[in-house]
N, C-alpha and C positions, 0 to 999 in steps of 0.2 A: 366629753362625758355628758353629755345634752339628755342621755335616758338616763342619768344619774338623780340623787338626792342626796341632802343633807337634813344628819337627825343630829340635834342639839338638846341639852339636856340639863338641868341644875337644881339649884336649892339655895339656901343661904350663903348670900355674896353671891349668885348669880346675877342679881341683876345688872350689877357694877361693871361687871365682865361685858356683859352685853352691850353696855354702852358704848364699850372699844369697839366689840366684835363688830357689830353688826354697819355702822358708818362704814365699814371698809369694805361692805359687799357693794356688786353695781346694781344697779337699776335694772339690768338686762341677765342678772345672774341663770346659765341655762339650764339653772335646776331647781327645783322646788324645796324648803327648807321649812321641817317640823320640828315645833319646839315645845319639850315639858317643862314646865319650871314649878317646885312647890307651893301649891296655894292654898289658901283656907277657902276648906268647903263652906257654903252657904250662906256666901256675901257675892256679889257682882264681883269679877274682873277687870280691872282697865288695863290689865296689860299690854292688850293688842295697841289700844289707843294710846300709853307713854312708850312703847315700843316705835309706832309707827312716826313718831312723833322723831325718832333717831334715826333713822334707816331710808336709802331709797326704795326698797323692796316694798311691794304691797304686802301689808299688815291684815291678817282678821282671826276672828276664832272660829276653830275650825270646824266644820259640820258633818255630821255622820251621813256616808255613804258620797261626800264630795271628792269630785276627778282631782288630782293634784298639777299644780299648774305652774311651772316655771316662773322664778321672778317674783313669789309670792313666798311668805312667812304666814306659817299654821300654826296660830298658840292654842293648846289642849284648854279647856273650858275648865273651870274647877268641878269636881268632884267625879269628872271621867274621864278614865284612860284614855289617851290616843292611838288608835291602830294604824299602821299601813299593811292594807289589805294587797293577796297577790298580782290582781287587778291593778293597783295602782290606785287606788284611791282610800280616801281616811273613812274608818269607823268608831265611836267613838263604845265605849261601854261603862256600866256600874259594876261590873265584876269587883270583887273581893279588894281590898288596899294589899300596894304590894311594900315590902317595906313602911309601912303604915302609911303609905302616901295613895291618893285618887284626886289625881293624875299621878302615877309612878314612871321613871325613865324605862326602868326595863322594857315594858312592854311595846316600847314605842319603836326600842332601840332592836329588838328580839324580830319584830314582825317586819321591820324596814330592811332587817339583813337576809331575811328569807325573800323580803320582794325583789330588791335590788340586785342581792350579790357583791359581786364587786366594784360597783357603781353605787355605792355607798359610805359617805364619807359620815363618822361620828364623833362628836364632839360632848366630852365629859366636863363642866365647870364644879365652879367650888358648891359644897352642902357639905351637911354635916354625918350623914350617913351612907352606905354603899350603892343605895340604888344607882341604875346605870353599868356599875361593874359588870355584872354579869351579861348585858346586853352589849358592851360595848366588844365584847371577847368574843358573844358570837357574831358580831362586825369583822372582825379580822379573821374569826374560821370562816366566813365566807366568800374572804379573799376581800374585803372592805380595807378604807383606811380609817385608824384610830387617832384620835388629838385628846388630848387634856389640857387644862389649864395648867401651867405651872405650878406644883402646891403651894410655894412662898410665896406666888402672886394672889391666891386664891384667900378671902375673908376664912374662908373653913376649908381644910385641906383633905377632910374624911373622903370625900368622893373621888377629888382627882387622884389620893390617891393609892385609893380602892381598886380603879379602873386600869391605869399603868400598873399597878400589879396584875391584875387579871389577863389584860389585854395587851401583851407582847407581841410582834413591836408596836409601838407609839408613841406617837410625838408628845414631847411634852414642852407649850409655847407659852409664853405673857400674853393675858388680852391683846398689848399691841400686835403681835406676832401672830395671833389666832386670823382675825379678820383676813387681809392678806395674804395667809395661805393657804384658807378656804377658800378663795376667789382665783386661787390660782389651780388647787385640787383639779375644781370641776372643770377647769379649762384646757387640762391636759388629757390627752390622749389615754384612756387607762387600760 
């Protein structure tokens, strides 16, 4: 799945999750992986940097109208959506809050399943509200795979699950469990 991508998604108690997830990716992962997580607008971000700080993957925040690049981890900047444009590459925007959020999942998760198809693998963690539901549903109408957090695994259980309801079928994994079968997804034949 080498023209594949992985779109990752959360809110409160995401970071937690992350911490499992993301140590179980390789260094050589052969797809590109974007991530929204809830931020508050109009303070700096370190995310990239206590992210990169877990992960073999190259870590950065991601820039508008940038190629996506295997192997590499794209955190949305605060106070703007992240897009994956059909081209293949991120844009970012100030458009409207979706779910009261800027960065919002949906739009991340919405425009990666029109670029990809079925060579898009989504992943929903714990927050407190539905964002991501809706995009991760049209993941799997596009013939994508869908994961969630476990909800008893998950600090707030509102998104994961928001998005198993929505997004039928989908896995529903523990952090431990996430990591490693994201790494195995993109390695198989889809």
């Amino acid at each position: 799945m080498s023209d594949g991508c992985i779109v990752i998604g959360g809110s409160a108690g995401a970071l937690e999750a992350l911490y499992a997830v993301l140590p179980a990716l390789p260094a050589d992962l052969p797809v590109p992986v974007a991530l929204v997580v809830h931020v508050m607008a109009g303070r700096p971000s370190h995310l990239a940097s206590i992210l990169g700080d877990r992960t073999r993957l190259r870590v950065k925040e991601a820039e508008d109208k940038e190629p996506l690049a295997a192997g590499t981890l794209y955190v949305a900047p605060p106070d703007y959506h992240l897009f994956v444009e059909r081209k293949r590459c991120l844009s970012l925007s100030v458009d409207e809050p979706v779910h009261f959020s800027r960065p919002a999942i949906d739009p991340l998760f919405e425009s990666a399943a029109d670029a990809y198809g079925p060579a898009l693998v989504g992943l929903l963690l714990s927050g407190a509200n539905e964002d991501g539901a809706r995009g991760l549903a049209r993941i799997v109408a596009r013939g994508g795979v869908a994961l969630v957090q476990a909800p008893a695994s998950a600090q707030v259980a509102t998104m994961p699950e928001a998005g198993a309801r929505l997004a039928a079928p989908c896995l529903s994994l523990t952090p431990a469990e996430l990591g490693p079968t994201l790494a195995r997804l993109v390695q198989e034949p889809r």
